[in-house]
Biopython code that builds the backbone (N, CA, C, O; Angstrom):
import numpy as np
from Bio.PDB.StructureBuilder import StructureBuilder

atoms = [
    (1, "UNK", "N", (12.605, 36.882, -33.990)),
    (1, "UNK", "CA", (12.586, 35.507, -34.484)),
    (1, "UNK", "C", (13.967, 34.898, -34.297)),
    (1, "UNK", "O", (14.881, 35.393, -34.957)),
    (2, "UNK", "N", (14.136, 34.250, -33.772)),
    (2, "UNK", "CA", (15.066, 33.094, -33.043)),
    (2, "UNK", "C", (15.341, 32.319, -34.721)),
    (2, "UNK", "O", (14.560, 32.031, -35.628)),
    (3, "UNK", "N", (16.810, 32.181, -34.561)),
    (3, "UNK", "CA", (17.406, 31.021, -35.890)),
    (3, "UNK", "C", (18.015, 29.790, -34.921)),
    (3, "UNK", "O", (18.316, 28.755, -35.516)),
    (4, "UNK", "N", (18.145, 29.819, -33.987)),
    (4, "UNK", "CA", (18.684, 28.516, -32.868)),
    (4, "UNK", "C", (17.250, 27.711, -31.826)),
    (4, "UNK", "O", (17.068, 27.459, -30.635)),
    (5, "UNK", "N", (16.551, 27.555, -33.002)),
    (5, "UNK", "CA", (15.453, 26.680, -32.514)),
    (5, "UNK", "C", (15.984, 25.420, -31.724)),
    (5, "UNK", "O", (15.909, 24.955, -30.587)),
    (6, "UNK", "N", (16.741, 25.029, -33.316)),
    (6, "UNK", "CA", (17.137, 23.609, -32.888)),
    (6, "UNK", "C", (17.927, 23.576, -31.626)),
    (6, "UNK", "O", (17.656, 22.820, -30.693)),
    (7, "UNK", "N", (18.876, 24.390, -31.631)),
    (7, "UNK", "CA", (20.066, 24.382, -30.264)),
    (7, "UNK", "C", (19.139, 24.467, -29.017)),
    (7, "UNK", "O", (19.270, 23.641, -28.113)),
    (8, "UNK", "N", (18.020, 25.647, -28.942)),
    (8, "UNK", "CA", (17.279, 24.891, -27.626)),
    (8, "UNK", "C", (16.374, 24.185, -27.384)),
    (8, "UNK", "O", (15.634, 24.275, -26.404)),
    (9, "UNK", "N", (16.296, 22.967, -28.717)),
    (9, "UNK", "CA", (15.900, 22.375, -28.629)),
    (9, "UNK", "C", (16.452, 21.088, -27.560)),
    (9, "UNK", "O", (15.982, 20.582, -26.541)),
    (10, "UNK", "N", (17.545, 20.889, -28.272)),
    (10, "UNK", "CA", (18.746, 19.754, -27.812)),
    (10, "UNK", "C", (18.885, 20.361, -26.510)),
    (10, "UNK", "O", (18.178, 19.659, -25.788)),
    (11, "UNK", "N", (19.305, 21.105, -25.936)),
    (11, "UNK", "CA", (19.736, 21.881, -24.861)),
    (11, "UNK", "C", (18.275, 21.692, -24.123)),
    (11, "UNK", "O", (18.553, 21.425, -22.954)),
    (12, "UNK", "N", (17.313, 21.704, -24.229)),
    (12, "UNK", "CA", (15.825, 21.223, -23.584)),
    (12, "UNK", "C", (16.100, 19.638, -23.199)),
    (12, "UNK", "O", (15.973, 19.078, -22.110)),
    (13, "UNK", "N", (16.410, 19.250, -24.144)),
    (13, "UNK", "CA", (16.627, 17.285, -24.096)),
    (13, "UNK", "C", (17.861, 16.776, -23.413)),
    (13, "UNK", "O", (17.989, 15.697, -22.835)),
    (14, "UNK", "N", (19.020, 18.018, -23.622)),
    (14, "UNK", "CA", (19.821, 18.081, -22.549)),
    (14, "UNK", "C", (19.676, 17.890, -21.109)),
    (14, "UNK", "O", (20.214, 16.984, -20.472)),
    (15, "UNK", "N", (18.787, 18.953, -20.553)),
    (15, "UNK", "CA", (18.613, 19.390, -19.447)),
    (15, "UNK", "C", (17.742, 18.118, -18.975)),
    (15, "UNK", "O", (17.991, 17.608, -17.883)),
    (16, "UNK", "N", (16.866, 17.680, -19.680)),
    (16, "UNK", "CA", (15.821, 16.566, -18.910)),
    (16, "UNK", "C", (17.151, 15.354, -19.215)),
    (16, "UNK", "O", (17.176, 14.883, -18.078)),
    (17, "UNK", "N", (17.752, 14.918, -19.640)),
    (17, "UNK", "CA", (18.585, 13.449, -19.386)),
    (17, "UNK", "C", (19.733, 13.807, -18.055)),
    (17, "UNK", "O", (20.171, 13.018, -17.217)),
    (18, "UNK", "N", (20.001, 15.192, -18.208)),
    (18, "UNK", "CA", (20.769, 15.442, -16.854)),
    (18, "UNK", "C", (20.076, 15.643, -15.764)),
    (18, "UNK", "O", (20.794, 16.109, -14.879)),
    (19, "UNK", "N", (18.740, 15.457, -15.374)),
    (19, "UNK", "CA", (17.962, 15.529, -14.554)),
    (19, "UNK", "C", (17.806, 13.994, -14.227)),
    (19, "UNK", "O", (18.286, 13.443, -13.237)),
    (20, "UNK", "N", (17.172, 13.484, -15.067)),
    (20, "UNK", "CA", (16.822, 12.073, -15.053)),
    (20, "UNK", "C", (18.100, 11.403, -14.302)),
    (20, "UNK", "O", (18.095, 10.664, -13.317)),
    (21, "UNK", "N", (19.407, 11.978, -15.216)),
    (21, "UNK", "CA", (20.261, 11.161, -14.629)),
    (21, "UNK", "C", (20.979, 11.300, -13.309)),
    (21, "UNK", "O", (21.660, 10.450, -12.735)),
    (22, "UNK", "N", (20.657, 12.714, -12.885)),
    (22, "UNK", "CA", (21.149, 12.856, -11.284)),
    (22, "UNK", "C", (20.151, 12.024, -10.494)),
    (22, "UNK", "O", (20.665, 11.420, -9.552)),
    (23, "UNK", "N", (18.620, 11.823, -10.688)),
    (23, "UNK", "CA", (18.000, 11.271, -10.002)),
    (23, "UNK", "C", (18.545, 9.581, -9.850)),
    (23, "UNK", "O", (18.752, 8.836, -8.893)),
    (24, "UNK", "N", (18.653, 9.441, -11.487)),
    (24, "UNK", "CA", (19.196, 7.902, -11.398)),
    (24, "UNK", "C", (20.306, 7.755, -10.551)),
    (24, "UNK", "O", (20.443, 6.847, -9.732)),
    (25, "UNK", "N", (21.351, 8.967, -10.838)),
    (25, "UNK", "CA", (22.561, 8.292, -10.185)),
    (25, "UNK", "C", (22.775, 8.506, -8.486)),
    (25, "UNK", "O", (23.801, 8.242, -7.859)),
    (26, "UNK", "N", (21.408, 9.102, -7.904)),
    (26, "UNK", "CA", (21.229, 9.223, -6.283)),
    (26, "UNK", "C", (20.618, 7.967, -5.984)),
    (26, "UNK", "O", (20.772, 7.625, -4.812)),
    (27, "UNK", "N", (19.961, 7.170, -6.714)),
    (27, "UNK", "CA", (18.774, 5.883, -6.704)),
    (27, "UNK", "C", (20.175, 5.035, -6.266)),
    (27, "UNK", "O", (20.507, 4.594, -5.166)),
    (28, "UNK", "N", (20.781, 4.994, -7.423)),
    (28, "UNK", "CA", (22.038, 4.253, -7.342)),
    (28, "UNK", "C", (23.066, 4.079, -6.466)),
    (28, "UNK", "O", (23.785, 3.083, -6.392)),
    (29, "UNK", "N", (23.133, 5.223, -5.699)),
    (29, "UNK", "CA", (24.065, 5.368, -4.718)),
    (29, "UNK", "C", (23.929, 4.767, -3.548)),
    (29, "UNK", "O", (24.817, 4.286, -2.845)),
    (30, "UNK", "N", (22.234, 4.831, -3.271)),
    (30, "UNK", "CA", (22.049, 4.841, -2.296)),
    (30, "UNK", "C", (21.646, 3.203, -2.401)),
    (30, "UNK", "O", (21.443, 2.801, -1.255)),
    (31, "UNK", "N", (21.476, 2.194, -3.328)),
    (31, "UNK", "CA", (21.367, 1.013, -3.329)),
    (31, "UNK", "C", (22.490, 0.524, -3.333)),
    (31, "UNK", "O", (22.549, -0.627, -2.902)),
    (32, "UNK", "N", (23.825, 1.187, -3.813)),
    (32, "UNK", "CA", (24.726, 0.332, -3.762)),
    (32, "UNK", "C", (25.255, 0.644, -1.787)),
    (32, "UNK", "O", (25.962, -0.094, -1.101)),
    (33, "UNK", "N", (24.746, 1.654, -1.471)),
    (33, "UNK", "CA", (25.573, 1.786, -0.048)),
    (33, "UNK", "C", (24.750, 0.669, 0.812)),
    (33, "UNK", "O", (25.215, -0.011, 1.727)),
    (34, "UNK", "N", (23.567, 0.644, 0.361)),
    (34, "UNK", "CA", (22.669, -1.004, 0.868)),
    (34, "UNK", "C", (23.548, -2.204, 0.969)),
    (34, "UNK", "O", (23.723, -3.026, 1.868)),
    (35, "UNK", "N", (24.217, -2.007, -0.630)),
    (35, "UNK", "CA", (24.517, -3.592, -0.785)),
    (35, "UNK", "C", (26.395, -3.729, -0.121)),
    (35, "UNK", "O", (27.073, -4.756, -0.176)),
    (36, "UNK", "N", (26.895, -2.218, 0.523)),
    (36, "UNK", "CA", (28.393, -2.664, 0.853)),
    (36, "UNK", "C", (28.401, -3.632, 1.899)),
    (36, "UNK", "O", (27.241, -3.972, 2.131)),
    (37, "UNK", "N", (29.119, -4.141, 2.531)),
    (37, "UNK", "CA", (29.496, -4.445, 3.586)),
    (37, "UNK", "C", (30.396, -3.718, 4.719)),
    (37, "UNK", "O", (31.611, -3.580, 4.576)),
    (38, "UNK", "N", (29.656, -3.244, 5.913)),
    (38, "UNK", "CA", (30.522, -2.410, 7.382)),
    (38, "UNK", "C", (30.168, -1.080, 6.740)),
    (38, "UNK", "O", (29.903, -0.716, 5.594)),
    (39, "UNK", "N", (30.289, -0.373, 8.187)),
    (39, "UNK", "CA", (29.842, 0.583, 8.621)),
    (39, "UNK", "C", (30.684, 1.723, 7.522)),
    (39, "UNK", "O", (30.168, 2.643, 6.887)),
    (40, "UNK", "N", (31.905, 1.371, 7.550)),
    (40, "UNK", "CA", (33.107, 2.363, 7.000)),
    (40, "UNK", "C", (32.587, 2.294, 5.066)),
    (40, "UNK", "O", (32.243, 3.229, 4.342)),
    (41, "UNK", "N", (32.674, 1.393, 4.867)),
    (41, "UNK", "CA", (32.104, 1.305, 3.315)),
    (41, "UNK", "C", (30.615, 1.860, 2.928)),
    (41, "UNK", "O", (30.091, 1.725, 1.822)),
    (42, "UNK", "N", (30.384, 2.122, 3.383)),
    (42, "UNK", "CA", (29.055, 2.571, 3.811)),
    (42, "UNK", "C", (29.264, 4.297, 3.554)),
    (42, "UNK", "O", (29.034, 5.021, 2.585)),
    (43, "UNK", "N", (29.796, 4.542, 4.881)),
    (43, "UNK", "CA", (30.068, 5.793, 4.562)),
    (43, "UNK", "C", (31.065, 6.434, 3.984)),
    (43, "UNK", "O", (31.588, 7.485, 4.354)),
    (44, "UNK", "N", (31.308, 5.802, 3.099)),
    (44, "UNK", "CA", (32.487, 5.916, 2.048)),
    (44, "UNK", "C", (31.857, 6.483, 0.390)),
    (44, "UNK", "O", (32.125, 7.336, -0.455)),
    (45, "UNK", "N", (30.932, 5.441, 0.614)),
    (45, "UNK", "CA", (29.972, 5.396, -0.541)),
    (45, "UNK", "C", (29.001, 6.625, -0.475)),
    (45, "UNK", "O", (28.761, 7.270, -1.496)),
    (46, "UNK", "N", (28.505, 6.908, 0.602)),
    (46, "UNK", "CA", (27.065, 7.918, 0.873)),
    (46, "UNK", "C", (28.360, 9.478, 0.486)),
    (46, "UNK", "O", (28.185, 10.356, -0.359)),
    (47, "UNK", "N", (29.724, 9.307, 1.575)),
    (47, "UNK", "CA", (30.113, 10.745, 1.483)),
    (47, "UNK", "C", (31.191, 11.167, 0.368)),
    (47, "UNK", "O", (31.676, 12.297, 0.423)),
    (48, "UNK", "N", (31.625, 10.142, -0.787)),
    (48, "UNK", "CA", (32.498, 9.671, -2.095)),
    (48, "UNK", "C", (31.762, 9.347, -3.508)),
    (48, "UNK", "O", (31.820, 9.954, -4.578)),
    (49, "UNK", "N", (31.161, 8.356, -3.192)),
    (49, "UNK", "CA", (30.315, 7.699, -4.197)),
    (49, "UNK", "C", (29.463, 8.568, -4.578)),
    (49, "UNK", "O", (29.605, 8.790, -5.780)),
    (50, "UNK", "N", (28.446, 9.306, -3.999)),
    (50, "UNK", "CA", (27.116, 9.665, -4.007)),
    (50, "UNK", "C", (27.513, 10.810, -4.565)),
    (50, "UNK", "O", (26.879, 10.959, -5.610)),
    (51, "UNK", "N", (28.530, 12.021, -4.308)),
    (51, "UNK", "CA", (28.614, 13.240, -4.921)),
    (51, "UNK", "C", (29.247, 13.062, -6.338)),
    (51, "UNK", "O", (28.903, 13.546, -7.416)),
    (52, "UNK", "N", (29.917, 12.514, -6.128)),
    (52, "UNK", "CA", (30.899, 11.967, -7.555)),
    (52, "UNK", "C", (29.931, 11.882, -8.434)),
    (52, "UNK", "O", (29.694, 12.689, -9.334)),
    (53, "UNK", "N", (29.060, 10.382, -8.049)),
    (53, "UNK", "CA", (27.917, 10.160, -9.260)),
    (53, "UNK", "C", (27.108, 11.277, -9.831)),
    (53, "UNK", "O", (26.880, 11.476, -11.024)),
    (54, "UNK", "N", (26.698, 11.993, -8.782)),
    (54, "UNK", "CA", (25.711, 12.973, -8.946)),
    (54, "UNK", "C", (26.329, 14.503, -9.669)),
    (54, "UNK", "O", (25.610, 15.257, -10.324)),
    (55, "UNK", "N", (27.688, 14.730, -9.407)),
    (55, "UNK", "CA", (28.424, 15.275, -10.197)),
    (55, "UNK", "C", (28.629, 15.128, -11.611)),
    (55, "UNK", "O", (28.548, 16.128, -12.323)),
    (56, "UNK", "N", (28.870, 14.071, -12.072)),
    (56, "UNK", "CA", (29.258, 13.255, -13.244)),
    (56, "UNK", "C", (27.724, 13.710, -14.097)),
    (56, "UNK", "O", (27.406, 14.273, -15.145)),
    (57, "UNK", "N", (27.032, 13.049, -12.875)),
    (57, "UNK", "CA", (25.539, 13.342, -14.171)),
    (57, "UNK", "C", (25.409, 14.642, -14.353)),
    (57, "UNK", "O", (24.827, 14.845, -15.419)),
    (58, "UNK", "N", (25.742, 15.809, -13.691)),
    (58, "UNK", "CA", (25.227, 16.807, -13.645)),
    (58, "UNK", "C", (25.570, 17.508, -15.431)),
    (58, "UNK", "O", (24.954, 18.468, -15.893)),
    (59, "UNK", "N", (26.652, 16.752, -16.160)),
    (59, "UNK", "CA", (27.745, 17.567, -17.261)),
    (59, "UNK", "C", (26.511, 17.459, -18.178)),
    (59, "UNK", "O", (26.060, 18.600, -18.279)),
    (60, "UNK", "N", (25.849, 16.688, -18.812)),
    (60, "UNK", "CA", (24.776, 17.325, -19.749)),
    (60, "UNK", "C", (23.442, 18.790, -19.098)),
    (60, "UNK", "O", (22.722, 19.464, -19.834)),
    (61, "UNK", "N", (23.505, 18.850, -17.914)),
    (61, "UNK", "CA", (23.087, 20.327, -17.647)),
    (61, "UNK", "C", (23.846, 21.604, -17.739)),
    (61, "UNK", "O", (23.336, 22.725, -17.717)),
    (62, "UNK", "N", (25.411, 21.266, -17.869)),
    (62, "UNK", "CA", (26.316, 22.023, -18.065)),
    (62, "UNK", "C", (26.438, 22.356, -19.544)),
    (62, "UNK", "O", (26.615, 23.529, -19.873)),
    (63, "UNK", "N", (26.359, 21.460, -20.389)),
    (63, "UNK", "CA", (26.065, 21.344, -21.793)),
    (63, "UNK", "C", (24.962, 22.212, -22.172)),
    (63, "UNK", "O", (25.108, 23.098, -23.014)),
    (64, "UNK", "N", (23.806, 21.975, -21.545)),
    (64, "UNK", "CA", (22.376, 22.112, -21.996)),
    (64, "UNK", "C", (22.764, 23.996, -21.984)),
    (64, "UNK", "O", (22.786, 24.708, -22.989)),
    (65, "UNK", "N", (22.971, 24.342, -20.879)),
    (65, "UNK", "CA", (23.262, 25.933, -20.530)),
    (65, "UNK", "C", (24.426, 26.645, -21.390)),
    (65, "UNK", "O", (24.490, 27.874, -21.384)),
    (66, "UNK", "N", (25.651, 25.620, -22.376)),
    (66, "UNK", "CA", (26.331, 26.399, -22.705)),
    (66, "UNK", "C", (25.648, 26.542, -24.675)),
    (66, "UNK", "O", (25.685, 27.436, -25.521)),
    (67, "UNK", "N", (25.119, 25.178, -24.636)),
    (67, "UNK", "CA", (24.380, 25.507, -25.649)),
    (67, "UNK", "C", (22.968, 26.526, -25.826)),
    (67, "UNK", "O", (22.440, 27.008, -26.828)),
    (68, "UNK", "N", (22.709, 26.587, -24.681)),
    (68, "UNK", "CA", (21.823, 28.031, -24.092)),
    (68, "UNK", "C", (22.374, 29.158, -24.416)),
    (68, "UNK", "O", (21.574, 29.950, -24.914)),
    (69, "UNK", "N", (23.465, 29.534, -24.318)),
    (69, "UNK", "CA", (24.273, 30.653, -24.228)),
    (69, "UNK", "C", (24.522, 30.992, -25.243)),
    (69, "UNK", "O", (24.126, 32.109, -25.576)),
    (70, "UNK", "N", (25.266, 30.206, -26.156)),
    (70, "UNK", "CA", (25.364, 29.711, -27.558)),
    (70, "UNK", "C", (24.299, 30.503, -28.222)),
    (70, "UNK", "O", (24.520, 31.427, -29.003)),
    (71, "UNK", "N", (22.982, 30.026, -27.813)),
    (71, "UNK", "CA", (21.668, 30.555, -28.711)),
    (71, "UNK", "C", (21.707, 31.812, -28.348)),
    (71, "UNK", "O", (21.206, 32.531, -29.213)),
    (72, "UNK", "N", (22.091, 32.378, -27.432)),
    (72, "UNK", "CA", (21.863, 33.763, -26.960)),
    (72, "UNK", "C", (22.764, 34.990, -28.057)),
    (72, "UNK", "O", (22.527, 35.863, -28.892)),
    (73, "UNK", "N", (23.771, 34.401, -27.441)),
    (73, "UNK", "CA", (24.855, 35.565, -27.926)),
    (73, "UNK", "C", (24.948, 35.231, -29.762)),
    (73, "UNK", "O", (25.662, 35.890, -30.517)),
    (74, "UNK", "N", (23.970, 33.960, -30.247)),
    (74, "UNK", "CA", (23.429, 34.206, -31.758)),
    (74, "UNK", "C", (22.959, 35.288, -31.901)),
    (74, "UNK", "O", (23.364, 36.223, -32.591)),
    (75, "UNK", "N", (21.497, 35.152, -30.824)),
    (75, "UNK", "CA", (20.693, 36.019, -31.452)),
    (75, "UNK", "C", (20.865, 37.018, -31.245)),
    (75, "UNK", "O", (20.281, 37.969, -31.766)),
    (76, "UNK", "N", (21.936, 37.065, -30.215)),
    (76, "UNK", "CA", (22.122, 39.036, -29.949)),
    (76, "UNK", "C", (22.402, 39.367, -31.107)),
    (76, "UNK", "O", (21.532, 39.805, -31.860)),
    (77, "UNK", "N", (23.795, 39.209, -31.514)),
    (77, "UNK", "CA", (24.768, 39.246, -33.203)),
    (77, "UNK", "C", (23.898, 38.937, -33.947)),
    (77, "UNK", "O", (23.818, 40.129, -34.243)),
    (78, "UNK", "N", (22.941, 38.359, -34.721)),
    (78, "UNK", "CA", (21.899, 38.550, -35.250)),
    (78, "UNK", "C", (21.412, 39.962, -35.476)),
    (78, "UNK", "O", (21.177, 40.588, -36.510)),
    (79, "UNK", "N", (21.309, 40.366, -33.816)),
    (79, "UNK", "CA", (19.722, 40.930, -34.031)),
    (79, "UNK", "C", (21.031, 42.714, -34.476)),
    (79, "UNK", "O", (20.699, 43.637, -35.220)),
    (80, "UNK", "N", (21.838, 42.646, -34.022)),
    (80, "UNK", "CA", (22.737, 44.284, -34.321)),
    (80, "UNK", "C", (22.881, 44.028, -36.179)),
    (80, "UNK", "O", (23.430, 44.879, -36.879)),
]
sb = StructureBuilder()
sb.init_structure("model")
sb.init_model(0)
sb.init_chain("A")
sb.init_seg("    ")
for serial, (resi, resn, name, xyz) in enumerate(atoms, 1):
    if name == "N":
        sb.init_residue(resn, " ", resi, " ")
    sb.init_atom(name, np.array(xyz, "f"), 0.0, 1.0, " ", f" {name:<3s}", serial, name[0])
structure = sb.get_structure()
């Protein structure tokens, strides 16, 4: 029996807004490289912009896993 329900809980709700939000922030990238102007801004945005964003979103999956971990090494110490 698990006492860190809640933690993977959040860490569940974690993981789906850092999902959501890499998708959002590839949607994004790729509309704003629509809206630059020239060739060079363009690919400035697709090979700068686009990882960055998608990086950035990635930190609540980084979260979600350390609060994962968190629950783990509870319940190990718990369970001895």
């Amino acid at each position: 029996m698990t006492h860190y329900g809640t933690l993977r809980s959040w860490a569940f709700i974690a993981t789906l807004v850092g999902v959501f939000g890499m998708i959002l922030a590839a949607i994004g990238a790729i509309v704003w490289a629509f809206e630059v102007e020239g060739f060079w801004q363009t690919i400035g945005v697709l090979l700068i912009g686009l990882p960055v964003a998608v990086f950035i979103a990635t930190i609540p999956i980084a979260l979600a896993q350390a609060m994962r971990a968190i629950a783990d090494v509870g319940d190990t110490v718990s369970a001895r």
